[in-house]
VOROFI-607719 format. One line per field, with one value per residue (C-alpha): x, y, z; residue number from 1. Coordinates in Angstrom, 2 decimals, decimal comma. Last residue first. Example, Ala and Ser with C-alpha at 12.3 -4.5 7.8 and 13.67 -1.06 7.14 Angstrom:
BEGIN
east = 13,67/12,30
north = -1,06/-4,50
up = 7,14/7,80
nr = 2/1
END
This chain:
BEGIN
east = -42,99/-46,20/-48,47/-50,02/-50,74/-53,56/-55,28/-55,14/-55,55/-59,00/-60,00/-58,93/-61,03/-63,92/-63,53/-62,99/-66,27/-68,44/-67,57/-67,91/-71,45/-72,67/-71,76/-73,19/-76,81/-78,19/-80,99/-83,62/-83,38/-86,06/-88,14/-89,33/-92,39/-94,85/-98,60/-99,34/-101,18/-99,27/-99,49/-98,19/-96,71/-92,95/-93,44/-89,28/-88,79/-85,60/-83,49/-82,02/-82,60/-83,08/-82,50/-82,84/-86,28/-87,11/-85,74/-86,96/-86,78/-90,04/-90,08/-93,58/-92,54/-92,17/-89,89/-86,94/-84,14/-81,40/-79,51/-82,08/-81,60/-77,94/-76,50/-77,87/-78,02/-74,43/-73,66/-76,09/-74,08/-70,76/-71,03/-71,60/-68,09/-68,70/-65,97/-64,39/-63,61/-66,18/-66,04/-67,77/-65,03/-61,95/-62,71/-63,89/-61,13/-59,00/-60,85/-61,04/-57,27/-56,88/-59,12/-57,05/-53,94/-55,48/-56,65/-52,73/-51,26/-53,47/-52,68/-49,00/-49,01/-49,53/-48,75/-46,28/-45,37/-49,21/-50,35/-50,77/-54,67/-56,75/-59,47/-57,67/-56,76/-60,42/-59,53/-62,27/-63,93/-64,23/-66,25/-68,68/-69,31/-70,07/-72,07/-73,87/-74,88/-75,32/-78,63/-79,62/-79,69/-81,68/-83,88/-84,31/-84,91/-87,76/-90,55/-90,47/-90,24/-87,49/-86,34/-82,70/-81,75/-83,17/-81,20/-83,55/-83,64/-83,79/-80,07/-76,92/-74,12/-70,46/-68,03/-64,96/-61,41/-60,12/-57,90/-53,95/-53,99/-56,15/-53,31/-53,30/-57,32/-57,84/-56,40/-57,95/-61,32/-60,77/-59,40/-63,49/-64,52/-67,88/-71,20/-73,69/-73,88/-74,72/-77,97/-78,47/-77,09/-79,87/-80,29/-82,76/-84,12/-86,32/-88,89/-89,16/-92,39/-89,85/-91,14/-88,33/-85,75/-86,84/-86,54/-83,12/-81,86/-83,60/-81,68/-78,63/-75,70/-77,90/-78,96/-75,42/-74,22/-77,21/-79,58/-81,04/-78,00/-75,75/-73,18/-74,20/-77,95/-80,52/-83,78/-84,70/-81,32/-80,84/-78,27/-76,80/-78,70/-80,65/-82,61/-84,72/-85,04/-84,58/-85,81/-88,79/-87,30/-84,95/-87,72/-88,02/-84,59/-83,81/-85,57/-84,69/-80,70/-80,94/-82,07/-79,03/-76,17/-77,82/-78,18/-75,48/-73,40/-73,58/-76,12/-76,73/-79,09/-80,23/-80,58/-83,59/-82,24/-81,51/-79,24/-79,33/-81,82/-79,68/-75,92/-77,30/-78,40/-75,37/-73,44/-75,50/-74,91/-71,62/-70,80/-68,66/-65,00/-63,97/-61,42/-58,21/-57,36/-56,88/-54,29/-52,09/-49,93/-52,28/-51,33/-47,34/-47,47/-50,19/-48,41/-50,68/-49,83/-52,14/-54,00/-55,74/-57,08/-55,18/-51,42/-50,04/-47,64/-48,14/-51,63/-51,86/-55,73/-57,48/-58,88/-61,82/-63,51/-62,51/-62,34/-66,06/-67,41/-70,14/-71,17/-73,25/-76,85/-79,43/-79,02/-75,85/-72,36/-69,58/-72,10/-70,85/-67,08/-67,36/-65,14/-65,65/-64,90/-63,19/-60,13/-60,17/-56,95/-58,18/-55,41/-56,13/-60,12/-59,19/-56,69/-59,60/-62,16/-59,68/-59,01/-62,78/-62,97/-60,63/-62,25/-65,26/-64,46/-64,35/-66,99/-69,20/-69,36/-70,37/-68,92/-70,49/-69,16/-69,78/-71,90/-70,93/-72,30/-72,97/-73,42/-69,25/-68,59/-65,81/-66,46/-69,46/-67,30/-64,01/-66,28/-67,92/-64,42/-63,73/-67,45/-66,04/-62,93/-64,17/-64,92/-68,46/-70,59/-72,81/-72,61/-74,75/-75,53/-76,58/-77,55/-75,84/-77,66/-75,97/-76,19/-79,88/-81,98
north = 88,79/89,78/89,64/93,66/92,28/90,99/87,94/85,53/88,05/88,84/84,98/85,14/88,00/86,63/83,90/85,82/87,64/84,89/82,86/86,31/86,67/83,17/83,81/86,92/85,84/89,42/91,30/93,22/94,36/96,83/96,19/99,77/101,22/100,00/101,79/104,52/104,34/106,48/104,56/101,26/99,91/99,58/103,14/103,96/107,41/107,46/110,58/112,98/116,01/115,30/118,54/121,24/119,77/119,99/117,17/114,13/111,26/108,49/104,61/102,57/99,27/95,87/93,98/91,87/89,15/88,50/85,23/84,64/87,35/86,22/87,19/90,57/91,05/89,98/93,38/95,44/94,26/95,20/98,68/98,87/97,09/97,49/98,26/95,92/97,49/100,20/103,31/105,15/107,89/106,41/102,93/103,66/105,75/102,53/99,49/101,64/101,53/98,20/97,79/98,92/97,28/94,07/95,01/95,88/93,01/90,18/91,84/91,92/87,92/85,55/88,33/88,77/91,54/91,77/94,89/95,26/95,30/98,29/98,08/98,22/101,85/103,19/102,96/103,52/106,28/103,88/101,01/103,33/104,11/100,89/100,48/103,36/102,41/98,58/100,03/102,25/99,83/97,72/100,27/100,92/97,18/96,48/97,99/95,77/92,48/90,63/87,53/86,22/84,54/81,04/80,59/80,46/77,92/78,76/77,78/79,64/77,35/79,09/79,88/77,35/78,89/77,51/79,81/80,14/82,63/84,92/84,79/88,52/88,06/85,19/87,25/89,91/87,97/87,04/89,95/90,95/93,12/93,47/92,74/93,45/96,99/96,55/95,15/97,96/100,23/100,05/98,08/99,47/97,36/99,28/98,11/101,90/103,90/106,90/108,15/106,44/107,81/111,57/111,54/110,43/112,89/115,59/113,62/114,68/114,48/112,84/109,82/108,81/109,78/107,95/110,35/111,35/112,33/112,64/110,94/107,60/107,53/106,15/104,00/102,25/103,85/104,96/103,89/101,23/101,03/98,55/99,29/97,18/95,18/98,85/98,81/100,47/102,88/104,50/106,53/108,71/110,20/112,99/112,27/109,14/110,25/113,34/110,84/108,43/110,99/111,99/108,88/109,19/106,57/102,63/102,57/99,32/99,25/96,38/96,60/95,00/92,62/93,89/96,52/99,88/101,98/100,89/101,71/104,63/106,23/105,34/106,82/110,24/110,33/109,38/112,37/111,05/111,16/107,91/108,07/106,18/102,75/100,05/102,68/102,09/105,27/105,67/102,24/102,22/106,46/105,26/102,78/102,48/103,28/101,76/102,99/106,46/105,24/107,72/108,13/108,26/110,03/110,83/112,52/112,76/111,74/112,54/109,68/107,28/107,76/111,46/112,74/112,04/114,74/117,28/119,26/122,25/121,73/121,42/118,66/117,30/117,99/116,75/114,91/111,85/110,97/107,54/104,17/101,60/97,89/96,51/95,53/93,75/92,73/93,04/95,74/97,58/97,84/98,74/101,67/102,67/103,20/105,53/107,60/108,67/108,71/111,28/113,52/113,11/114,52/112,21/110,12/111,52/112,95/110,29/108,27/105,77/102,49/100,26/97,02/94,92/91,27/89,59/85,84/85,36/87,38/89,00/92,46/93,38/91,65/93,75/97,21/96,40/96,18/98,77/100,88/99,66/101,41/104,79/104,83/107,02/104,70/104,19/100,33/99,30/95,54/93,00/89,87/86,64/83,25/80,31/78,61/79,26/81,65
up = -26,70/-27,24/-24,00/-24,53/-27,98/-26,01/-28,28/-25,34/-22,81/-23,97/-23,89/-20,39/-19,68/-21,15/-19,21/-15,86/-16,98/-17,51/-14,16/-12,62/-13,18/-12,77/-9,24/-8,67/-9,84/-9,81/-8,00/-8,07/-12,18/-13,28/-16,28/-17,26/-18,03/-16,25/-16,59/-14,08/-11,17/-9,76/-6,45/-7,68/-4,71/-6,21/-7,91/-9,04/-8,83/-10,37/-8,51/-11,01/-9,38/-5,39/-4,13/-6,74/-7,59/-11,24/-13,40/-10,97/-13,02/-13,90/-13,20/-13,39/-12,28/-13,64/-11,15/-12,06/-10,60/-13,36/-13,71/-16,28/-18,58/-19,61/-22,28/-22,26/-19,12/-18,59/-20,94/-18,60/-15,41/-17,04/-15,88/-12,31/-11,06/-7,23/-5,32/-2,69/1,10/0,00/2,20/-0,18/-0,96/-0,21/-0,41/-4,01/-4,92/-3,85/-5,32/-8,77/-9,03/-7,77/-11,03/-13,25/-12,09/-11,78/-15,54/-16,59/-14,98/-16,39/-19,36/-19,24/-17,95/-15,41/-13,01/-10,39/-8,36/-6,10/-4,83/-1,59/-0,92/-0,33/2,25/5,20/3,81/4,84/8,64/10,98/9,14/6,59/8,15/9,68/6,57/5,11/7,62/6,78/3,44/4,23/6,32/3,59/0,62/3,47/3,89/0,13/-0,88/2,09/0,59/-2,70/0,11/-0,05/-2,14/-2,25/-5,68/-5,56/-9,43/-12,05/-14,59/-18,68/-18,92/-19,81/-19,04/-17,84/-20,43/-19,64/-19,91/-16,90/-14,68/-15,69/-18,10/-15,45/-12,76/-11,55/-12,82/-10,13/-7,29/-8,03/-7,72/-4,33/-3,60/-4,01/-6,63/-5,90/-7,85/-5,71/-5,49/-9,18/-8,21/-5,37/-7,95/-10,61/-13,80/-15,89/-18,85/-21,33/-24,20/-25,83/-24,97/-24,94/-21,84/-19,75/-22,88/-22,59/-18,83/-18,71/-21,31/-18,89/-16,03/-17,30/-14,84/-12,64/-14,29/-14,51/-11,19/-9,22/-7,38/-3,99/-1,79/-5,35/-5,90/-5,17/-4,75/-2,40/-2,82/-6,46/-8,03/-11,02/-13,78/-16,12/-19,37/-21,11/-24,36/-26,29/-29,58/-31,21/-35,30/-35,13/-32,67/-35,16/-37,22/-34,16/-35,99/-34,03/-31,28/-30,84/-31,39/-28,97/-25,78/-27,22/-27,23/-23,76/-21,95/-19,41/-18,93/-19,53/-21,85/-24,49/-27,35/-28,70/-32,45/-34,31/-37,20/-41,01/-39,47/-41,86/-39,32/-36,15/-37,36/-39,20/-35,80/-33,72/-35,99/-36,12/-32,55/-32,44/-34,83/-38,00/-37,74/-36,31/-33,46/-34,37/-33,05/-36,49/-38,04/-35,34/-34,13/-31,40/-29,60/-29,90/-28,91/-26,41/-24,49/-21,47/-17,93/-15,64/-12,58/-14,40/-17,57/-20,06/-19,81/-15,86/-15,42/-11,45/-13,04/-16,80/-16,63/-13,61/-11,94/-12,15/-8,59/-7,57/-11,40/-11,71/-14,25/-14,51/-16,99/-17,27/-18,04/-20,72/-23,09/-20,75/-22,39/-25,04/-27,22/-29,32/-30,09/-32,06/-31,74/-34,83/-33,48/-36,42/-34,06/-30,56/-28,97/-25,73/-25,05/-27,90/-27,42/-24,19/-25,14/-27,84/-25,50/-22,91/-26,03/-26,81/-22,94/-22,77/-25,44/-24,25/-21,17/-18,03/-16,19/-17,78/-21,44/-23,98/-26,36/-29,00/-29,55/-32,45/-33,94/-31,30/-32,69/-29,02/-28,84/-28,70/-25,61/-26,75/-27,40/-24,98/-21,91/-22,72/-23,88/-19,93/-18,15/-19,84/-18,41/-15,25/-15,52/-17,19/-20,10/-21,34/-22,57/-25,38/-26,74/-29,84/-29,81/-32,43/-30,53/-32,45/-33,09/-33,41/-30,15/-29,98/-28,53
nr = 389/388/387/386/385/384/383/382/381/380/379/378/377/376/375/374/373/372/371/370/369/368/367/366/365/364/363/362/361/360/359/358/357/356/355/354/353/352/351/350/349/348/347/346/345/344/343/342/341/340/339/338/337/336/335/334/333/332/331/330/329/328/327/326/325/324/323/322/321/320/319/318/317/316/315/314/313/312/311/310/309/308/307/306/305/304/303/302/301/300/299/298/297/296/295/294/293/292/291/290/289/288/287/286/285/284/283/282/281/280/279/278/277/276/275/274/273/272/271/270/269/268/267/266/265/264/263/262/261/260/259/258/257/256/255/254/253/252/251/250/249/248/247/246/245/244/243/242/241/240/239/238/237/236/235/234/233/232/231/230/229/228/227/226/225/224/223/222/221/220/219/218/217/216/215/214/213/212/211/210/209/208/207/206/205/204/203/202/201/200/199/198/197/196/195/194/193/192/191/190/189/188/187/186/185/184/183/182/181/180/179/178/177/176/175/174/173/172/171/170/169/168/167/166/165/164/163/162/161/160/159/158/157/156/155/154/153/152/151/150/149/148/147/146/145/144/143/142/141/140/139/138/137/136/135/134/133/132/131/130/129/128/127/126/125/124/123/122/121/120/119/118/117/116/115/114/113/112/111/110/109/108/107/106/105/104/103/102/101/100/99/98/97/96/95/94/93/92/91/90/89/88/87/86/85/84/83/82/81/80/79/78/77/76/75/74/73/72/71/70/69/68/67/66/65/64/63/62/61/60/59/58/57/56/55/54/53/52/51/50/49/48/47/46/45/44/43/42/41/40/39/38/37/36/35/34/33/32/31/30/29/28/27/26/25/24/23/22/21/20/19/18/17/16/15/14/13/12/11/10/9/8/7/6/5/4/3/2/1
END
């Protein structure tokens, strides 16, 4: 791909701190044209992650980016929501994305950050059929709003590039025993778009369990206007990422699991950081904020000392395949077993003997990573009207 070319994207996600940090990547990396954002229920209502798109959208200083309510619940089942990782909005005054408070009545009364009135779904859908290129689509939630777009309009899958989504798990799950949260909450959705036929890219949590939030990397965002501003290379050679055997992934999955456990019930607050007084600017302030947020809820319930920022995995994809480990497996989701609904069955050894259907990601050049999201996020804070004076 050259230097010129652009990747038109549609983003469905359901914000959500690593789904923002995701909308911040998406929107200013400069080879992806972001043709608009679809919400979907989740990690919060749809109502409240409608809002939570346009506060980031605000804070990066990103306008023309159209922001769509989609479908408020799975295709078949009750909701479910995540209050215990992302927050409950309006708690200890907070406004919106629990960790900072945003200034809504300065954000909401701009003309540039109101809630588009046409469906998300049906958005989404004229967004693909009119672009003259093939649309990648992007899923950082559940997969509902997309799941009822294909079949819809079937018509739309002539024009997809491919489709890479955030979810599953090759071994164990996070909220449930068996399942990831965001195949979980509708794995019927899930199981319409894996027999779509559809070119997909499934990132799963042991990659995204790799991408941690050290206080490392807290430390560089408190002072983000101060780091270099140099986009990292994106070459055709592979990194020696660490190779294991396909039968080996869950075990070790399992192993970190219950370390991490042990870790926790030995004193989960070692794991949060004081937070720091000075920042190199508002923004820098309002994503360390963020995302000390996230560090504690995850601490709390996983047992993470650094959480794991899922979302913004399937946006570095996109940029850049090569720092990306994959397998071609056959991949289906368990929709009838009370137990373990929502688990990806993902056939490393080929005992189905059933043709691939998904490209899933092994592991992740962590490195490469973060040098593209700390310069992202310092060419966020750049336009942030959060740093007017």
């Amino acid at each position: 791909m050259s230097a010129q070319e652009s990747i038109p994207v549609w983003l469905d996600c359901d914000p959500g701190h690593d789904d923002a940090l995701a909308i911040l990547l998406a929107s200013h990396s400069q080879r992806i044209q972001l043709l608009g954002i679809s919400i979907v229920h989740g990690n919060d209502t749809v109502e409240h992650c409608a809002k939570n798109a346009l506060r980031i959208l605000w804070a990066c200083g990103v306008k023309g980016i159209p922001v769509y309510k989609g479908i408020q619940r799975p295709l078949v089942r009750e909701p479910k929501f995540c209050p215990e990782i992302h927050g409950i909005p309006g708690e200890q005054g907070v406004a919106g994305m629990c960790g900072y408070h945003f200034p809504d009545d300065i954000i909401f009364s701009d003309p540039n950050y109101k809630v588009e009135d046409t469906h998300g779904v049906l958005a989404m859908a004229t967004a693909i059929k009119a672009n003259p290129k093939k649309v990648t689509v992007v899923l950082t939630g559940a997969q509902t709003n997309f799941a009822f777009a294909i079949r819809m309009y079937p018509e739309l899958k002539d024009n997809i590039e491919k489709v890479i989504f955030m979810g599953g798990a090759i071994g164990l799950g996070n909220t449930g025993i068996a399942a990831e949260f965001n195949i979980q909450i509708d794995p019927e959705a899930a199981s319409i778009v894996f027999h779509s036929g559809l070119p997909l890219v499934m990132i799963p949590l042991e990659v995204t369990h790799k991408v941690l939030v050290r206080n490392n990397i807290l430390e560089k965002l408190a002072n983000i206007d101060y780091e270099q501003a140099t986009a990292p290379e994106c070459t055709n050679e592979k990194k020696d990422l660490e190779k294991l055997p396909h039968r080996h992934l869950e075990y070790r999955e399992a192993s970190d699991a219950v370390e991490r456990r042990k870790r926790m019930q030995l004193d989960s607050q070692k794991a949060v950081i004081s937070k720091l007084t000075r920042f190199s600017s508002k923004f820098a302030e309002c994503f360390y904020q963020l995302l000390t947020f996230f560090q504690t809820t995850y601490c709390k319930e996983f047992g993470f000392e650094s959480p794991p920022l899922h979302d913004p995995c399937t946006i570095f994809y996109l940029t850049h395949p090569d720092s990306f480990q994959t397998l071609s497996l056959y991949v289906d989701v368990e929709t009838g077993s009370e137990k373990c609904l929502g688990r990806t069955l993902c056939d490393i050894n080929s005992l189905s003997k059933q043709q691939p259907n998904v490209l899933v990601c092994t592991d992740i050049d962590v490195d490469i990573f973060w040098k593209n999201m700390l310069h992202c996020l310092q060419l966020a804070s750049k336009l942030s009207p959060m740093n007017n004076k």
